[in-house]
FILUMTI-658993 format. One record per residue (C-alpha): residue number from 1; residue in three letters; chain; x, y, z. Coordinates in nm, 2 decimals, decimal comma. Example, Ala and Ser with C-alpha at 12.3 -4.5 7.8 and 13.67 -1.06 7.14 Angstrom:
<rs>
@nr: 1&rest: ALA&kette: A&xx: 1,23&yy: -0,45&zz: 0,78
@nr: 2&rest: SER&kette: A&xx: 1,37&yy: -0,11&zz: 0,71
</rs>
This chain:
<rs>
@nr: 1&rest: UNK&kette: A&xx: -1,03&yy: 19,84&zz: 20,22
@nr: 2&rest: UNK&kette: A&xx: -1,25&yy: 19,81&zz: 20,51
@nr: 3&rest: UNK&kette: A&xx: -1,21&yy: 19,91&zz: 20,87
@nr: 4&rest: UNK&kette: A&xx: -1,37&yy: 19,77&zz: 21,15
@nr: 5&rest: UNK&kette: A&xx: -1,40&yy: 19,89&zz: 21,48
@nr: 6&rest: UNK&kette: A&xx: -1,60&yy: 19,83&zz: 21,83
@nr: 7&rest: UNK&kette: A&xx: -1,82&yy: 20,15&zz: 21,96
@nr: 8&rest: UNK&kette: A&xx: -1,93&yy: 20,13&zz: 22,35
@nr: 9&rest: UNK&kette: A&xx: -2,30&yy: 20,20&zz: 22,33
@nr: 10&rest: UNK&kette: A&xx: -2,49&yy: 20,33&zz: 22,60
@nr: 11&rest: UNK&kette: A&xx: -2,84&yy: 20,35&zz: 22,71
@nr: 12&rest: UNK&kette: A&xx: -2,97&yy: 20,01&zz: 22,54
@nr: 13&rest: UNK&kette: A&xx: -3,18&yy: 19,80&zz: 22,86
@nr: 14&rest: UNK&kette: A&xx: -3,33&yy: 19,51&zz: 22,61
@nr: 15&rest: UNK&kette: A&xx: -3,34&yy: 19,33&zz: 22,28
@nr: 16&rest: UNK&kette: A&xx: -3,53&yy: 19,59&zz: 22,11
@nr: 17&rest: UNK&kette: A&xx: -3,26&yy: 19,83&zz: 22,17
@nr: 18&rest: UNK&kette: A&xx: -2,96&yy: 19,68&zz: 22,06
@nr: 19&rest: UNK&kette: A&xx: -3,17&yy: 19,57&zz: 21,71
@nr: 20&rest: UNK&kette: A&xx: -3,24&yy: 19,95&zz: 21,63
@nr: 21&rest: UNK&kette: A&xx: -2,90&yy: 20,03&zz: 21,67
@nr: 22&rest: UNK&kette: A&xx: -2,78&yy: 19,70&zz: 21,45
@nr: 23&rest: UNK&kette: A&xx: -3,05&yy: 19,80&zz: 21,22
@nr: 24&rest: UNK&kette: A&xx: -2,96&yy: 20,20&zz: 21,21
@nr: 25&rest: UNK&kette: A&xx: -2,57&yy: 20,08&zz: 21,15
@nr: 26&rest: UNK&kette: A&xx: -2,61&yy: 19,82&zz: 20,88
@nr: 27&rest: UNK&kette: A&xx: -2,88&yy: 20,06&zz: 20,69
@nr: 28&rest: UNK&kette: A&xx: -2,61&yy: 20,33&zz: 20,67
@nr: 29&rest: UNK&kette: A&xx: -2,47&yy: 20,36&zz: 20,33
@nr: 30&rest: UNK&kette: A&xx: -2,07&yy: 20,28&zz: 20,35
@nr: 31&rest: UNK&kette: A&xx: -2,13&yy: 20,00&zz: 20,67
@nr: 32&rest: UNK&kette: A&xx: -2,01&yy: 19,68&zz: 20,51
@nr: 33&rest: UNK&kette: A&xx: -2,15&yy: 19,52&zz: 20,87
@nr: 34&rest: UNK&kette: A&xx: -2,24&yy: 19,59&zz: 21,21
@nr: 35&rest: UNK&kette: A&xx: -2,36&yy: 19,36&zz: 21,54
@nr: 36&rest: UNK&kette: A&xx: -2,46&yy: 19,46&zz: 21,82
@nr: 37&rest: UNK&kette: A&xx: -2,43&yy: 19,28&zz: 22,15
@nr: 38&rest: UNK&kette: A&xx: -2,66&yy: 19,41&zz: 22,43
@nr: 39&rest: UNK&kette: A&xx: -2,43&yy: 19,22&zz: 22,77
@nr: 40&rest: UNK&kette: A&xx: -2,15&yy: 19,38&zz: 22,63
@nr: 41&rest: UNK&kette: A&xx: -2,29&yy: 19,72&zz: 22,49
@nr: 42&rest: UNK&kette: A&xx: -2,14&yy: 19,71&zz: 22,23
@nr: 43&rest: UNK&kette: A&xx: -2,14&yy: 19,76&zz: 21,80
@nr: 44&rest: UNK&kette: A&xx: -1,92&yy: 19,57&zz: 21,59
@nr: 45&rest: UNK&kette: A&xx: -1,86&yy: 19,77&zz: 21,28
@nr: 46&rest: UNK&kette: A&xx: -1,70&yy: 19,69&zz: 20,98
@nr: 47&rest: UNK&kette: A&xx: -1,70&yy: 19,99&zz: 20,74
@nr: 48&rest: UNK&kette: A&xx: -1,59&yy: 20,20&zz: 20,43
@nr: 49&rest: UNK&kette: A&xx: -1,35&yy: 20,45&zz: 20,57
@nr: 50&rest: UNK&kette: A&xx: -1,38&yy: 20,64&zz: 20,25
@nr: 51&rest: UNK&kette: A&xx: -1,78&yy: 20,66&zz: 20,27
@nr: 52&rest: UNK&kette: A&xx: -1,80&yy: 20,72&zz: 20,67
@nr: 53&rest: UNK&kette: A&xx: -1,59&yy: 20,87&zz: 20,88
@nr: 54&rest: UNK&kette: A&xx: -1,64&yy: 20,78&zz: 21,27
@nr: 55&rest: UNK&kette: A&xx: -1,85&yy: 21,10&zz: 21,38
@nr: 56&rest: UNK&kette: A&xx: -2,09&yy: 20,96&zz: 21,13
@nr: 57&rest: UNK&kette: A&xx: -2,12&yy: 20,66&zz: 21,25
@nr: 58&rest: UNK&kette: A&xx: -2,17&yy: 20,81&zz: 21,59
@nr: 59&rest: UNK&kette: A&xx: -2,44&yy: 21,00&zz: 21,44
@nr: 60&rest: UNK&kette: A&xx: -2,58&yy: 20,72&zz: 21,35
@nr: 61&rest: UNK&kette: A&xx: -2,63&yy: 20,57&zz: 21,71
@nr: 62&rest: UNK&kette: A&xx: -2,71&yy: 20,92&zz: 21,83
@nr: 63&rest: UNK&kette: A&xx: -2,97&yy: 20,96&zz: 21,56
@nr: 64&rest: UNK&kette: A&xx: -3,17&yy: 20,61&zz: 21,65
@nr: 65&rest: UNK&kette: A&xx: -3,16&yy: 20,76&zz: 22,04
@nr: 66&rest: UNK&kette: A&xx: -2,89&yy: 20,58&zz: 22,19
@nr: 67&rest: UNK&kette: A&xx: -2,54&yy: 20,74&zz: 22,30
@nr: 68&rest: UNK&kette: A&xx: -2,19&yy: 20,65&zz: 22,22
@nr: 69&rest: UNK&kette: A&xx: -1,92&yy: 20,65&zz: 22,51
@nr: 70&rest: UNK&kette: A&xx: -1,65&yy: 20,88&zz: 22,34
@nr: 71&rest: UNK&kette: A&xx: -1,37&yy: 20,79&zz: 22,67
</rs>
C-alpha cells in the first residue's frame, strides 16, 4: 500500500528548480508520484514504503542539489 507524504524543500528560487526535484522524485524506483510546488516549497510524494524508506527519498532531493528541512 502506498504512503504519501509532503517534504519541505529548501533552496529552489524558480521553475527550473522545483522540475529537477519533481523529476529526481518521480525517476526514483519505488515513487508511485511526486509534485512539486515552488510558492509552497514543497514535494508531494506518494510512494512504496517497502521500496523507499524516507532517508532515501531525502537523498534523493539532496542528490539533485536541493535540501530537505528535517524540523
Amino acid at each position: 500500500m502506498a504512503k504519501e507524504l509532503t517534504l519541505e524543500i529548501t533552496g529552489m528560487s524558480c521553475q527550473h528548480c522545483s522540475q529537477t526535484v519533481e523529476k529526481a522524485l518521480n525517476n526514483r524506483v519505488g515513487v508511485e508520484s511526486a509534485e512539486v510546488d515552488l510558492n509552497k516549497e514543497e514535494a508531494f510524494v506518494k510512494y512504496d514504503p517497502e521500496q523507499l524508506t524516507l532517508e532515501d527519498l531525502i537523498k534523493e532531493v539532496e542528490n539533485s542539489g536541493y535540501g530537505v528541512n528535517r524540523d
